[in-house]
C-alpha positions as CSV (number, residue, x, y, z in Angstrom):
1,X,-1.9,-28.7,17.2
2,X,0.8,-28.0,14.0
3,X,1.0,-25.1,12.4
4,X,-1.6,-25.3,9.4
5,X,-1.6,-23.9,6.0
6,X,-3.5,-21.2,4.7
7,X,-5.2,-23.3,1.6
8,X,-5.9,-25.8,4.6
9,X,-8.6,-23.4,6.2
10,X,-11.3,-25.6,5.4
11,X,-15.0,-23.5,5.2
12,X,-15.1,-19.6,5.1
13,X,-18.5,-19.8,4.8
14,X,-18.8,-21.6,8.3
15,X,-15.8,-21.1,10.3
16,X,-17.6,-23.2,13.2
17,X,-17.7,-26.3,11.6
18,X,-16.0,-29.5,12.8
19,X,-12.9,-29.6,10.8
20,X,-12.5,-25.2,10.7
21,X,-12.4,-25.7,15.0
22,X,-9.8,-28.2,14.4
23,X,-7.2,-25.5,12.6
24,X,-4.9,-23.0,14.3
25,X,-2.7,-20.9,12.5
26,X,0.9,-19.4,13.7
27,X,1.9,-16.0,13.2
28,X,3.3,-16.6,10.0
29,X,0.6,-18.0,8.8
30,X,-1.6,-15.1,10.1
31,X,0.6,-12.6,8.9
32,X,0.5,-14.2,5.6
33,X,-3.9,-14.1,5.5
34,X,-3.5,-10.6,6.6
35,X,-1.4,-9.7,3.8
36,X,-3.0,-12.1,1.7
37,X,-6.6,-9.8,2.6
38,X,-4.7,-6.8,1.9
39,X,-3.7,-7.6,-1.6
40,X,-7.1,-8.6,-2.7
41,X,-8.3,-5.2,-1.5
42,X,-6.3,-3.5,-3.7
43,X,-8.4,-4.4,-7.0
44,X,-10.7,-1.6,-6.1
45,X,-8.7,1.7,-6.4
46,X,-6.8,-0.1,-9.1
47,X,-9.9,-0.1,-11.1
48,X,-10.4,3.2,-9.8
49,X,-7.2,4.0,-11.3
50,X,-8.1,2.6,-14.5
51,X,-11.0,4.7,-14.7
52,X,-9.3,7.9,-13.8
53,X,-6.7,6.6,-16.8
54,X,-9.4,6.1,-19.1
55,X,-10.8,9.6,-18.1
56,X,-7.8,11.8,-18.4
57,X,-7.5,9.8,-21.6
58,X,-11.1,11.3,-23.4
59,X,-13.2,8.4,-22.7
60,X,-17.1,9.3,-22.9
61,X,-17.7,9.9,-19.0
62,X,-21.3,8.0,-19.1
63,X,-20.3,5.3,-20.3
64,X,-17.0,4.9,-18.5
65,X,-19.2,5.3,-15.1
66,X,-21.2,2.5,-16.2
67,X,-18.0,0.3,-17.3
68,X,-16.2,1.1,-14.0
69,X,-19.2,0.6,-11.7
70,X,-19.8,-2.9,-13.7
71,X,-16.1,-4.4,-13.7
72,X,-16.3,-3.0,-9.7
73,X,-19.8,-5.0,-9.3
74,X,-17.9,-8.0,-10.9
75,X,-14.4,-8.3,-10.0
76,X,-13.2,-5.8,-7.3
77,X,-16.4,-5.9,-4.5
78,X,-16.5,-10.4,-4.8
79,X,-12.8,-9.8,-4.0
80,X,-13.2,-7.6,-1.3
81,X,-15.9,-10.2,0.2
82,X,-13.7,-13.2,-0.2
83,X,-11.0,-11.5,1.4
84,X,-13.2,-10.7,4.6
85,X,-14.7,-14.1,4.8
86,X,-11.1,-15.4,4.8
87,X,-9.7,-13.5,7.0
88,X,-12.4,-13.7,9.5
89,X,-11.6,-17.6,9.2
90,X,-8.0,-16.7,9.8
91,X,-8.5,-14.3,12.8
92,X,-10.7,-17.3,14.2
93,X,-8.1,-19.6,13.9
94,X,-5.7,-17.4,15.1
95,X,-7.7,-16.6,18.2
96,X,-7.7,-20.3,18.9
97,X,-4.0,-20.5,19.3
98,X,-3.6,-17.3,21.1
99,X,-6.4,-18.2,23.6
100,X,-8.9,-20.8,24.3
101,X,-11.9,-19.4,22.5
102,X,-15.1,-20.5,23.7
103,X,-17.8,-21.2,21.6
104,X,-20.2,-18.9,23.3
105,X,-17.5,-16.5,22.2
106,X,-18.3,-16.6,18.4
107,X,-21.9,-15.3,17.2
108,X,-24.2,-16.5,14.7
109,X,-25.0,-14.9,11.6
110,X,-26.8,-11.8,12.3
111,X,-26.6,-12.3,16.1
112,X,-24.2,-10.4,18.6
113,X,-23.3,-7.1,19.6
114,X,-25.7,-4.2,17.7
115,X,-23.2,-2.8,15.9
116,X,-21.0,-6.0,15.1
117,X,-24.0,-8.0,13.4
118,X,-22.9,-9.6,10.4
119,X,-24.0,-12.3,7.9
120,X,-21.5,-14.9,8.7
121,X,-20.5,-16.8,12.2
122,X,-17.4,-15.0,14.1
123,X,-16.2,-13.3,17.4
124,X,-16.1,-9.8,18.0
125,X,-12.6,-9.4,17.0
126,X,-12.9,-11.5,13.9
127,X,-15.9,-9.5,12.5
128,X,-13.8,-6.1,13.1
129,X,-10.8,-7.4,11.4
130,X,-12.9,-9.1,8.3
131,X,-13.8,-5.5,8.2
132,X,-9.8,-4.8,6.7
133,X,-9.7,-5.4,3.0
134,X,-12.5,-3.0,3.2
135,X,-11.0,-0.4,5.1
136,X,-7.9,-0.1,2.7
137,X,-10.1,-1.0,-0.6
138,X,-12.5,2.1,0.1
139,X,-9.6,4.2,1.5
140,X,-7.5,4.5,-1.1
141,X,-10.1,4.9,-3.2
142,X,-11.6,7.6,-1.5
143,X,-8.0,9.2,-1.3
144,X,-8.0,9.3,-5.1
145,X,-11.4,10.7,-5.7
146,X,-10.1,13.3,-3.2
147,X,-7.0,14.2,-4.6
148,X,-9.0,14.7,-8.6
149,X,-11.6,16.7,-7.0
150,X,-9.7,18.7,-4.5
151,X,-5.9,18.4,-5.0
152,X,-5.9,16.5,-1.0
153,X,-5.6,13.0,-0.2
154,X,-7.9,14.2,2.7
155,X,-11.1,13.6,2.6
156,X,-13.6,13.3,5.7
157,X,-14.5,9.9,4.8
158,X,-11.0,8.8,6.1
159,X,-12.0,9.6,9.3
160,X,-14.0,6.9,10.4
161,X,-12.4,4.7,8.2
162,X,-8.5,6.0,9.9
163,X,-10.7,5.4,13.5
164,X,-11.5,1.6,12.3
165,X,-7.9,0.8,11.3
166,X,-6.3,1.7,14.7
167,X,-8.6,-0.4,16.3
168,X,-8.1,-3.5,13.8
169,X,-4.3,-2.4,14.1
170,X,-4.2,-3.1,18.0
171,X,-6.3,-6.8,17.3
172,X,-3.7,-7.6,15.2
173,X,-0.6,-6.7,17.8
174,X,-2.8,-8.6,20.4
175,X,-3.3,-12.0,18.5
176,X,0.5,-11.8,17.1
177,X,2.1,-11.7,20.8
């Protein structure tokens, strides 16, 4: 099969259906969903940013809380779930090319390993890639609140968060060989 688009990934609701099987993607094209995925993550700390902005500025904490945590609940989290539904449609088509992925390979919604259970269809690898726009989103972020609180960039939240990003970081150098 041809090299397929990005806009041409059919259903990231249901990346099992007919015509998603059907779609491969190149490296190129993964590349481009990963980066794609990694852009969309960053609306969270900028609204983080904004935030601290609107802080340092004299804005009334309360109600700046409640502003930031309402614009988050609106634009920056449905951003950060769009990305990972995406992406896990990319990796999925990805895996395809690399491999032949069998079907008993991809899981159900809310079936598969423990720890990997998600609400939407995908293999092992795609669920802990989806898991990216998170990762960065929430790091960053954390990074921030670190550095106002403490001065550091460092915070122990990075830790598992650092642990999850080397292993999406080796599932992305093994579906671009």
């Amino acid at each position: 099969m041809e090299e397929q688009m990005s806009q041409r990934i059919v259903s990231i609701l249901d990346p099992t259906s007919a015509e998603a099987v059907k779609i491969i993607l190149g490296r190129r094209m993964f590349l481009h969903e990963i980066g794609l995925a990694c852009l969309l993550s960053l609306a969270l700390p900028a609204l983080y940013l904004g935030g601290a902005l609107l802080f340092l500025s004299g804005v009334e904490p309360v109600g700046l809380a409640i502003g930031t945590v309402t614009c988050a609940a609106v634009t920056a989290i449905p951003l950060l779930a769009y990305a990972s539904l995406r992406l896990n449609a990319a990796t999925l088509a990805r895996e395809r090319a690399v491999q032949d992925l069998p079907a008993s390979d991809i899981h159900a919604p809310l079936q598969g390993p423990a720890l990997l259970r998600s609400g939407f269809a995908g293999s092992v690898r795609s669920r802990l890639l989806s898991g990216l726009p998170s990762c960065i989103g929430f790091g960053i972020t954390f990074a921030g609140m670190s550095w106002g609180a403490t001065g550091s960039l460092f915070s122990p939240l990075h830790l598992p968060l650092g642990i999850l990003l080397v292993v999406q970081a080796r599932i992305i150098l093994g579906l671009l060989r």
